[in-house]
N, C-alpha and C positions, 0 to 999 in steps of 0.2 A: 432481700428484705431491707428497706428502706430504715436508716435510723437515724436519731439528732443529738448533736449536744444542743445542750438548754443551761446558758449561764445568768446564774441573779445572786439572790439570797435567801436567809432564813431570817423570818421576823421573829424579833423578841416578844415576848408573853407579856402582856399587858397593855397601856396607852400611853405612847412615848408621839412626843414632838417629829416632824418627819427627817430631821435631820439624825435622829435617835434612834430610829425603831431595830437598825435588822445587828444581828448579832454576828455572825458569820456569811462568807461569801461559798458562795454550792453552784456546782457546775454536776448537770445529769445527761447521762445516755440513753435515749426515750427510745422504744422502739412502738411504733403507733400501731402495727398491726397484731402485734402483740397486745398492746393495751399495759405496756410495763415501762419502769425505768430504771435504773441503776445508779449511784453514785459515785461521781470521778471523781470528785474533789471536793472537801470541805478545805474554806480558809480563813482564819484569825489574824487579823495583823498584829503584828509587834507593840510594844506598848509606847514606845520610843516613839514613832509616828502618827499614832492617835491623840486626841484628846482625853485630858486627863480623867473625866467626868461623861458618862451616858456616849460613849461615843458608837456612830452608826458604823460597821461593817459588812460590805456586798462588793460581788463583784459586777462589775457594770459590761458597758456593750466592748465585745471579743472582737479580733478579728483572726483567722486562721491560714497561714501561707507556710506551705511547706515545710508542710507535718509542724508545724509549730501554734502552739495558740498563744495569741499576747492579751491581753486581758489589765485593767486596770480594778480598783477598788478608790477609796474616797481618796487615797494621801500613795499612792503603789503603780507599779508594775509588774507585770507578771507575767515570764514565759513559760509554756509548757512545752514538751517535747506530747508526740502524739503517735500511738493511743496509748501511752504509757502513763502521760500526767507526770512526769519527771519535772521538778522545775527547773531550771537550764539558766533563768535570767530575773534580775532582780535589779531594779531603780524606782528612789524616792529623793525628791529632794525638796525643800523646806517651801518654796511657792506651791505644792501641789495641794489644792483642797477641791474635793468633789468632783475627780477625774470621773468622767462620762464614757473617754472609747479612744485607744488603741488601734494606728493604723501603720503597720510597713509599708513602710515605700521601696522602688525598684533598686532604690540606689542604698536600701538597707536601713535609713534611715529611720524613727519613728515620729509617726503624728501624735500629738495625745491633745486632745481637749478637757481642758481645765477647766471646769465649770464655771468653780468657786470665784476664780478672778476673772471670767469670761473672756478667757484666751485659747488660742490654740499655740500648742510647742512645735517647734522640729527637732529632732537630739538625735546625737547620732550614734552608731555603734559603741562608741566607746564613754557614750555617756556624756558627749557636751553640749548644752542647750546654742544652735544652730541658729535660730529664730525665731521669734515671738510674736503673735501677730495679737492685738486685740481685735473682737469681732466688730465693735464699732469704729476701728480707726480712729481710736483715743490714746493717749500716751498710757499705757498698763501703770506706771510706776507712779501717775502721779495721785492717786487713787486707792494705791495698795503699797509697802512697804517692803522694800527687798529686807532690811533687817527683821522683819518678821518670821515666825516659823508658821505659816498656816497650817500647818498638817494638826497642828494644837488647839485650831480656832475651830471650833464645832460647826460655825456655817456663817458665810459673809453674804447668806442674805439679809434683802430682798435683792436678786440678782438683777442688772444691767438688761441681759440677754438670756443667759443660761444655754449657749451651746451644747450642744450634746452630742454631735457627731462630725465626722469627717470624711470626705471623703475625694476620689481625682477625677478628673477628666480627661485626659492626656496626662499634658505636666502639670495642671492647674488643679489647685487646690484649696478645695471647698469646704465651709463648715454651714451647718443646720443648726437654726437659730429658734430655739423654741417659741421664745416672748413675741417676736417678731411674723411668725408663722412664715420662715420663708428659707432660704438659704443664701451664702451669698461665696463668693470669689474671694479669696486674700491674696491670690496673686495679680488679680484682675481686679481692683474693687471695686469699678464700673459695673461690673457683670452681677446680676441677683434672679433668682429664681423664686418668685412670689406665689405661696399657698394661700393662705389668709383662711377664715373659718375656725378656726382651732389649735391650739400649740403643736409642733411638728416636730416628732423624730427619725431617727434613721439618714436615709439616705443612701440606697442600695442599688449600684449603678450595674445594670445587665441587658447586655444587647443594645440598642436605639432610648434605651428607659429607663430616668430611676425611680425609684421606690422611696416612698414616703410615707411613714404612718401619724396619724391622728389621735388623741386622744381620746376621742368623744368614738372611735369604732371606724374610723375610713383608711383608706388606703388612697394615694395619690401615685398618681403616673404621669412623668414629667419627659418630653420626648427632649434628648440631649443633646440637638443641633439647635431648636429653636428657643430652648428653656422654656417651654410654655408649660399650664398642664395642660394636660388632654385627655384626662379621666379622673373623678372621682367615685369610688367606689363603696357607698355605706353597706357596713356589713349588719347594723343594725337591721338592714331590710333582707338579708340572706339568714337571719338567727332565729331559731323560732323560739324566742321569747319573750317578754315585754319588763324584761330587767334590764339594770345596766350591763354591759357586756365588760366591763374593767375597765380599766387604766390601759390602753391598746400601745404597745411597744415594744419592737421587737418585730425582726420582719425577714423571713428565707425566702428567694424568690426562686419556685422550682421552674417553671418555663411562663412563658409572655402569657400565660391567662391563669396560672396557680399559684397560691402564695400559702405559705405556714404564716401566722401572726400570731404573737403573744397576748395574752392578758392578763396584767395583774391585780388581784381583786382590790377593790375598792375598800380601807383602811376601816375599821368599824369603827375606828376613832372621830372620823367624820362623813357624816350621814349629807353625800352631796353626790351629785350626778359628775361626771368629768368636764362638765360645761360650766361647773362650779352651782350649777342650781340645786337646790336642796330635798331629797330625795322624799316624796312621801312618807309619813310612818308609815302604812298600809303597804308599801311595794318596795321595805326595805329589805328585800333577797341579795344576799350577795352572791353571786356567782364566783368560785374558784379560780386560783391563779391556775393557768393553760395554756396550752398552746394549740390552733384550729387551722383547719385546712382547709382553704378556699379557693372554689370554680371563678374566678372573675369574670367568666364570658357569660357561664350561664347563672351568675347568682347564686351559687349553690355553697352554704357547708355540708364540706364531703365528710370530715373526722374530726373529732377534738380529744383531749386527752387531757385530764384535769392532774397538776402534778404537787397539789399541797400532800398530798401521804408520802412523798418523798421529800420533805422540809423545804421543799420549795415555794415560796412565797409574794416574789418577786421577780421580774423576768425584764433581762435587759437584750439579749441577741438570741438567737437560734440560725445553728450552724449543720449543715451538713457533714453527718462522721464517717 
């Protein structure tokens, strides 16, 4: 029997600013043919590296290697030992605001994508920041303040870029640039991998291909010798219905034509399509935060599993448990 983790958060009650809304970071164990899920982890950050006033906590996109899961939230790191949910490892330090996704490298290493200052880190096991890259090849410092404590500043936007993920290709390593709709090389910075059409997350390298999700509902396939794409995928045209289908993010690739993809519903706080246009009164349905399971050869959803009765709200990766 096939099961998932599903890492995000729980939104808070009410209508908060989006840098405000979620309260806690929740990691669940879905089992889809069940139609059930279970909760690993509820997590609160400390109050020492929040901001003092309304501050937002979730956990963001995961990655999982050996038996470990590393996981960030806005100002955090976070390891878990697995399937126990032990935490094991803990780093924060005073640059970090609106950390996006956690990624081990071979040599032990971590990537972290820093939103907030639109960087990526390398740090290494014992906790020393290794190298810094900004995603546009601008000096980070001259822009942002090392004597600052960001983890206190609720949100520096409007963001540059707003990376959000990371990921390799060999040695080389790549961050996925939302504003930009694209991806690009920081060891190479000649090298970029250009989506366009709609802000871009992910970034989920398997087989000859990586993975790319869209906002507005698509999936991208990028083949990894040419950096081209080579497919777009609207699931809008595989859903049978004529709402928006969420905030699309979050993306498990189970083999070269099936993918799991998240979505998180669309904020009642603003009534707007993810293309930013504004949603009819008449066809304001919000559809649940979920997670759905797509035939990409033949168009088809196969499953979906809607996971707000489990205070899920928000959805940043979905992992194979």
């Amino acid at each position: 029997m096939e099961k998932y983790y599903v890492v995000g958060a729980q939104q808070k009650n009410g209508i908060y600013k989006d840098w405000e809304q979620y309260q806690k970071g929740v990691i669940l164990k879905v089992f889809p043919e069940q139609n059930h899920a279970e909760k690993c982890v509820e997590y609160v950050s400390p109050k020492e590296v929040i901001p003092d006033n309304f501050p937002s906590i979730s956990f963001t996109a995961a990655t999982i290697k050996n038996d470990h899961l590393y996981v960030g939230t806005q100002t955090e790191i976070l390891v878990y030992s697995l399937p126990n949910f032990q935490k094991v490892g803990y780093l924060s330090y005073p640059c970090f605001n609106d950390i996006h996704h956690v990624l081990p490298t071979s040599e032990g290493n971590l990537l972290v994508v820093n939103t907030g200052l639109d960087m990526v880190l390398e740090i290494s096991p014992q906790g020393n920041i290794l190298k810094e890259w900004h995603v546009f090849g601008e000096k980070i410092w001259r822009k942002f303040s090392r004597s600052i404590d960001y983890r206190k500043v609720p949100t520096t936007k409007p963001h540059q870029s707003h990376p959000n993920f990371v990921f390799q290709i060999g040695k080389d390593i790549w961050a996925t640039r939302c504003l930009q709709e694209d991806a690009i090389c920081l060891t190479k910075p000649n090298q970029q991998i250009k989506i366009g059409g709609e802000k871009v997350h992910d970034g989920i390298v398997f087989g000859d291909s990586i993975y790319f999700t869209q906002v507005n509902g698509q999936v991208v396939r990028v083949n990894i010798h040419t950096l081209k794409v080579e497919q777009k995928f609207n699931l809008n045209n595989f859903t049978n219905t004529s709402r928006n289908l969420g905030w699309c993010r979050g993306i498990n690739v189970l083999d070269e034509h099936k993918v799991i993809v998240g979505f998180t519903r669309i904020r009642p706080s603003k009534k707007y399509q993810a293309d930013g246009t504004i949603i009819p009164e008449g066809n304001y349905g919000i559809l649940p935060t979920r997670i759905a399971c797509y035939d990409l050869k033949h168009g088809k959803l196969l499953w979906e599993q809607q996971l707000e009765d489990y205070d899920l709200n928000a959805i940043y990766s979905i992992h194979k448990a």
